[in-house]
C-alpha positions in Angstrom: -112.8 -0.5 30.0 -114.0 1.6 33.0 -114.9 0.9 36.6 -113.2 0.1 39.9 -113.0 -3.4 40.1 -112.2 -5.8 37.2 -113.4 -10.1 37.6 -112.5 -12.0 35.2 -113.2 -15.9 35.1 -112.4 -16.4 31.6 -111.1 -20.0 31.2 -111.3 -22.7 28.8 -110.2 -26.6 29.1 -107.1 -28.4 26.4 -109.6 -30.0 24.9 -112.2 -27.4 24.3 -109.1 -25.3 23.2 -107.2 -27.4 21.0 -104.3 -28.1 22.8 -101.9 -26.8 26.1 -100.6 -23.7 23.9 -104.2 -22.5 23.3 -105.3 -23.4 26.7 -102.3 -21.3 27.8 -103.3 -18.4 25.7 -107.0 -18.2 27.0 -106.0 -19.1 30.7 -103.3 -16.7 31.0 -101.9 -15.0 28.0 -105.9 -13.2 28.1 -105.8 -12.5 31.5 -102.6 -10.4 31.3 -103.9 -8.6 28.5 -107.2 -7.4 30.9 -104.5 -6.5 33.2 -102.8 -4.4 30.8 -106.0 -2.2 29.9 -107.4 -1.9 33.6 -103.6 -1.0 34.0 -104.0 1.8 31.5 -107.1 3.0 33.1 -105.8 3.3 36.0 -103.1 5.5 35.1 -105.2 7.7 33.3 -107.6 8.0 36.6 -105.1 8.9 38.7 -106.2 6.7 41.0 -104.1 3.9 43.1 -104.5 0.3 44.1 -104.6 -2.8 41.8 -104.7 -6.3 43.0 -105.1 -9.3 40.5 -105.9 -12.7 41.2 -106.9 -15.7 39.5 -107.4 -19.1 40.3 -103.9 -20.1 41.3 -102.2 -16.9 42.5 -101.8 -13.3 43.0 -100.7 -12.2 39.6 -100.2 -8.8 40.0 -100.0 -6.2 43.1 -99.7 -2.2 42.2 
């Protein structure tokens, strides 16, 4: 993963994923894990600043 800004809309609905504990996983479980990696890449850049936000709140401020 490279760049300077990271969107991610990924979502899914219960039904389309089988239940609340898959929903869960695509709606947030995912998400954190993109967070993770641009994390990751942003340590090895050196560079500063990370602001994530999905549909319902700020997940994540560096």
């Amino acid at each position: 993963m490279q760049g300077d800004v990271l969107f991610s809309s990924l979502g899914t609905s219960k039904k389309q994923a089988g239940g609340k504990a898959q929903q869960w996983r695509v709606d947030h479980d995912y998400q954190l894990m993109d967070v993770a990696c641009a994390m990751a890449q942003l340590a090895k850049s050196g560079k500063q600043g990370m602001t994530v936000v999905n549909d319902q709140e700020i997940l994540l401020r560096k």
